[in-house]
N, C-alpha and C positions, 0 to 999 in steps of 0.2 A: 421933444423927443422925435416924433415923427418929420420933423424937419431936417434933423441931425439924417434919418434911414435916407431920407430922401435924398439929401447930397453921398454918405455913403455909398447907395445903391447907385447913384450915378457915377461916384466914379468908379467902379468895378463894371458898369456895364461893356463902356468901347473894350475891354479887356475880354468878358465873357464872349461878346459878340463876333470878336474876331478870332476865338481860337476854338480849333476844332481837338476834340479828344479820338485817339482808336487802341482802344483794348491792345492792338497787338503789337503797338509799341507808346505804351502811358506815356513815356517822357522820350521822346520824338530820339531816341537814338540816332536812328536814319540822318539826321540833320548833325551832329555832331561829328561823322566819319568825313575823312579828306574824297577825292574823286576816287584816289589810287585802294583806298580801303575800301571802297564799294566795290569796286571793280574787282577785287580778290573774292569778297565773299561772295559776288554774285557768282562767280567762277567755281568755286567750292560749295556753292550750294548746288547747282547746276550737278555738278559732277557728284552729289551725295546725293542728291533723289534720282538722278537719273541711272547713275551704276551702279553707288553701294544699296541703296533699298529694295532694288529685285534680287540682290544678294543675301541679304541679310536672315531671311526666314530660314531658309536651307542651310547657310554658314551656321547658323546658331543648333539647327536641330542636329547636323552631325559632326557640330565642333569640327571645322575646317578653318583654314587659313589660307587663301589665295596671297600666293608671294607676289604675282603678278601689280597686286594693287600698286605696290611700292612704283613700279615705274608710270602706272598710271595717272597716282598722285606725283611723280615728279615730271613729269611730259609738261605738266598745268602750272609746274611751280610751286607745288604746297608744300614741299620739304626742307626745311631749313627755312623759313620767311624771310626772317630776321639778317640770316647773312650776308654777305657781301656779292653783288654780281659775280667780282671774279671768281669767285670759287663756283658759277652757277646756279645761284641762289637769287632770290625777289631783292634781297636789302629793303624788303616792305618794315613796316611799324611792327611795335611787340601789339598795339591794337590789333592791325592784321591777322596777326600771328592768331591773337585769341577768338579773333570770326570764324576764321579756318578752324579751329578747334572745336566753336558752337556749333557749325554745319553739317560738320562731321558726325559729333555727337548727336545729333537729331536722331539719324539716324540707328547708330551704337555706340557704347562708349569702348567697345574692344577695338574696333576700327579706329576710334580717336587714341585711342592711347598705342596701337601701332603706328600711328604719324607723330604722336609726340615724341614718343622712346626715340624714334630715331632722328627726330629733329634735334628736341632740350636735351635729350639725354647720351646722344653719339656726336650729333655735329657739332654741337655748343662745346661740349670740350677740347675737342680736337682744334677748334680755332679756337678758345679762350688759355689753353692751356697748354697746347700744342707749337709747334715747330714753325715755322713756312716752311717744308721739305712735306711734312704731317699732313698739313692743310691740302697742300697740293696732289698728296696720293690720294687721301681721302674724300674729301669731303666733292667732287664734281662727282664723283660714284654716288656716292652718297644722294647728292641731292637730285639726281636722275633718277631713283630709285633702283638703280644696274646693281648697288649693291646693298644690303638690309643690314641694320648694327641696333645691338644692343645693350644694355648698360648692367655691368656686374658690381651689385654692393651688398644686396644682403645675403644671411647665410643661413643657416640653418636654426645655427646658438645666436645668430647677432643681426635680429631685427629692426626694432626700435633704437638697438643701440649700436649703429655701425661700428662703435670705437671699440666693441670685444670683439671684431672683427679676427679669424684664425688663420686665413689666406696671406702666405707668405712669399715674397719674392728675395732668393739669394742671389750673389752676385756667382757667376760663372764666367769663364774666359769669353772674352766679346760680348755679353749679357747679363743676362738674371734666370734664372731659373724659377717659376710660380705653381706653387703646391696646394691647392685648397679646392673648396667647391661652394659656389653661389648657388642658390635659390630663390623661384617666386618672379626669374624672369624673362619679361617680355621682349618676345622674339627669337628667345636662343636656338630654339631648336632650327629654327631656317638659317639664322644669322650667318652674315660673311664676315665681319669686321666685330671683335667685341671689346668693350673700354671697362676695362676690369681693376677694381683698387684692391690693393695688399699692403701688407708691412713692409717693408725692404728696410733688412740688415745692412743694407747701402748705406744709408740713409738714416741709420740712427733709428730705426722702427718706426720712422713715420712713416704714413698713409701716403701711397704714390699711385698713382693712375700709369696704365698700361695697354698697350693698344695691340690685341690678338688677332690673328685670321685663322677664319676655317681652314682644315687641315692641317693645323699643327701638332707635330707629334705631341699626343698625351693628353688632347684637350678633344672634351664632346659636350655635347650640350642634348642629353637627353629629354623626350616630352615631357610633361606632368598632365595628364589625361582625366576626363570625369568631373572636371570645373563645372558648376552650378551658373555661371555667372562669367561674365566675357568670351562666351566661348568660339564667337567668331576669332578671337586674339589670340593666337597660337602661347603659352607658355612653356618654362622648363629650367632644368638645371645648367647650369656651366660647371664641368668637372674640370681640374687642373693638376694632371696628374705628373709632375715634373718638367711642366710645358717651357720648354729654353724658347727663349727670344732675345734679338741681340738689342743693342743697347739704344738704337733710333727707335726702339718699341716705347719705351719713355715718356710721359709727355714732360718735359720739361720745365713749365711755369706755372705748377702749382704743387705744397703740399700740405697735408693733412685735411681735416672732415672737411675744410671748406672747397677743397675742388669738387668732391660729390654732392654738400651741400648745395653749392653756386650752381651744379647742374640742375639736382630736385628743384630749387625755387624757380625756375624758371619753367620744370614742367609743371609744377602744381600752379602757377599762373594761368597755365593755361587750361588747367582744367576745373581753374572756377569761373572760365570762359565754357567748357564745353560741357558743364553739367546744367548748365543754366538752358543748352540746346537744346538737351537732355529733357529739362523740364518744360520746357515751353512745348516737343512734344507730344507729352503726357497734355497738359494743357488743351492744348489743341483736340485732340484724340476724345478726352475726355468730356470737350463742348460739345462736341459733336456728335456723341452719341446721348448726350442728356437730352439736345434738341431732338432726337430721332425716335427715341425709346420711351414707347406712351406705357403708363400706366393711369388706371383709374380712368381713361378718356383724355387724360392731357399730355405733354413731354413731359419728361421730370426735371426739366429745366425750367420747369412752371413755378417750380419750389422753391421758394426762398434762401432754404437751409443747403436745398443744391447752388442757387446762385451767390451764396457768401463762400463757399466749401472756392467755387469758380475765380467770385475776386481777391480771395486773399490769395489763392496760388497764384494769379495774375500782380499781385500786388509787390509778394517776392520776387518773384523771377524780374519784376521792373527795376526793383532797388538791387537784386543784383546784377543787372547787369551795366546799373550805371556805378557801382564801386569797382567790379571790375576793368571800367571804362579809365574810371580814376587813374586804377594802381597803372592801367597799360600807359595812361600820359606821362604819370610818373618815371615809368622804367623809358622810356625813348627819351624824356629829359636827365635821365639818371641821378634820378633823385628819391627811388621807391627803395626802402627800408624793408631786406625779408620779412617781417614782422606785419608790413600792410599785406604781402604775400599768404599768409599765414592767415590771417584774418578773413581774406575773402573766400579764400578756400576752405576753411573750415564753415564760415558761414553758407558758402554754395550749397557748397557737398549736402550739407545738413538740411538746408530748405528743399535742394533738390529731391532729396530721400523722403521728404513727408511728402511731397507734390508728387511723386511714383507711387507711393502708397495710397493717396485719397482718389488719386486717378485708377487707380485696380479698383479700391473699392467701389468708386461710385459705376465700374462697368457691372458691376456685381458679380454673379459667377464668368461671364465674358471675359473677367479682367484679368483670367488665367489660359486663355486659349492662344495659342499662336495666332492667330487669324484676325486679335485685336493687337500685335504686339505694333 
């Protein structure tokens, strides 16, 4: 038996010997990303600790929204990744895509879901479902940040389920005519461009996507004010009070749930990239003050019961962010199945939300002051 340990133990030693472990990334992510993906998030993390985190305290306590960011993050490239140069886009990885997302969210997740909406949720359509005429008007605005769009699908009555959807578009001379009102979305109240779905009596009552601009008679997009929660993230209503638009307003190659579905999975992609930034950190915040904060004579990262609370948050956020890593190989080989989408988002979200929570706690009463956020 002890003969058996002995070759065992030797062969696992040149193994142990040669590999080093570091907490703040268990399974060597860093080494897994191309040149061109480091090179994006370093660039987006750069530009989230150094612009949006002196923003952030003040944005949140009086629920503001700087429109300005939009060109900020597009000056850098962070809008639209995924797209094509020509339209003025990176044409980086849907990996990319989800770093930009994690950096972002470090910082807020209202910031990160103002660069998603307008990435997955404006521009992805417009080139997936849209024109070359479409593509061409829109989307270099777009991804310069010159112009802010946001994504119309849910309503009032028709949350969870877009398909009781009440927003109608009829056909009228040179167009359609769209009557209804969306809620619960981000960005409207600034928005220049919005990608709005309805019924259209065109169409046999299927779900058609529609592409509006500020200043159309009969269309506003009122705030919704008093949010608990994302409040750097400007939200609001889109009202559609008989808004005619002629018939290039259209997008053309897609209809019913899957053209808004096909947009959601690609922003929910990304923000089981950006909750994971989210928690790493909480994470972080959280070491840091265990290590600092004596009680008894000692840290209270002396404690055991503090330092498992530490490796298991460390432990999730490791495994998510390499299934995240997975689904983004997947999707740039075009081979990821909404349903792996679906999975790591809900598993994020979920880990991320206890790792927010054990991180407030362990600040103890601190873990509610601005000054620790």
């Amino acid at each position: 038996m002890s003969e058996a340990r002995a070759i065992v133990g030797s062969l696992k030693a040149p193994a142990e010997a040669g590999a080093a472990f570091v907490w703040d990334d268990p399974f060597r992510l860093d080494e897994q990303l191309t040149d061109d993906e480091r090179l994006i998030r370093d660039t987006a993390r750069a530009f989230a600790q150094e612009q949006l985190q002196p923003r952030i305290i003040r944005a949140y306590r009086d629920e503001t929204t700087d429109p300005g960011l939009f060109r900020e993050m597009g000056a850098l490239g962070l809008l639209g990744v995924t797209l094509p140069q020509d339209y003025g886009c990176a044409e980086a990885s849907y990996v990319a895509y989800g770093l930009v997302a994690r950096e972002v969210e470090r910082v807020d997740s209202g910031y990160r879901s103002m660069m998603s909406v307008q990435s997955s949720l404006v521009m992805y359509p417009i080139h997936a479902y849209g024109d070359e005429s479409q593509r061409r008007k829109y989307l270099p605005k777009l991804a310069s940040g010159e112009r802010i769009g946001c994504f119309g699908l849910t309503e009032p009555d028709a949350g969870s389920d877009p398909g009781g959807m009440t927003t109608r578009a009829e056909p009228v001379a040179g167009g359609y005519r769209l009557t209804g009102s969306k809620t619960w979305i981000s960005n409207a109240p600034i928005a220049d461009v919005f990608v709005v779905w309805a019924r259209s009596s065109a169409h046999g009552g299927a779900i058609r996507g529609f592409v509006l601009e500020k200043g159309a008679k009969g269309l506003s997009a009122p705030k919704i004010g008093g949010k608990l929660s994302l409040r750097a993230s400007v939200t609001g209503e889109i009202v559609m009070d008989g808004v005619e638009v002629s018939e290039d307003a259209l997008l053309p190659n897609v209809s019913g749930l899957k053209g808004p579905f096909g947009c959601l999975n690609r922003a929910r992609y990304g923000i089981s990239w950006g909750v994971m930034g989210a928690a790493e950190d909480c994470w972080r915040r959280a070491r840091s003050y265990v290590l600092e904060r004596k009680q008894f004579g000692r840290p209270l990262a002396a404690n055991q019961l503090v330092q498992k609370k530490l490796a298991d948050m460390q432990t999730e956020i490791a495994l998510g962010l390499q299934a995240a890593l997975r689904v983004g190989r997947l999707l740039d080989e075009g081979r990821a199945a909404p349903e792996m989408i679906s999975l790591i988002k809900r598993n994020n979200c979920g880990k991320a939300l206890d790792i927010a929570r054990v991180a407030r706690d362990m600040h103890g009463g601190n873990g509610i002051q601005e000054e620790y956020h």
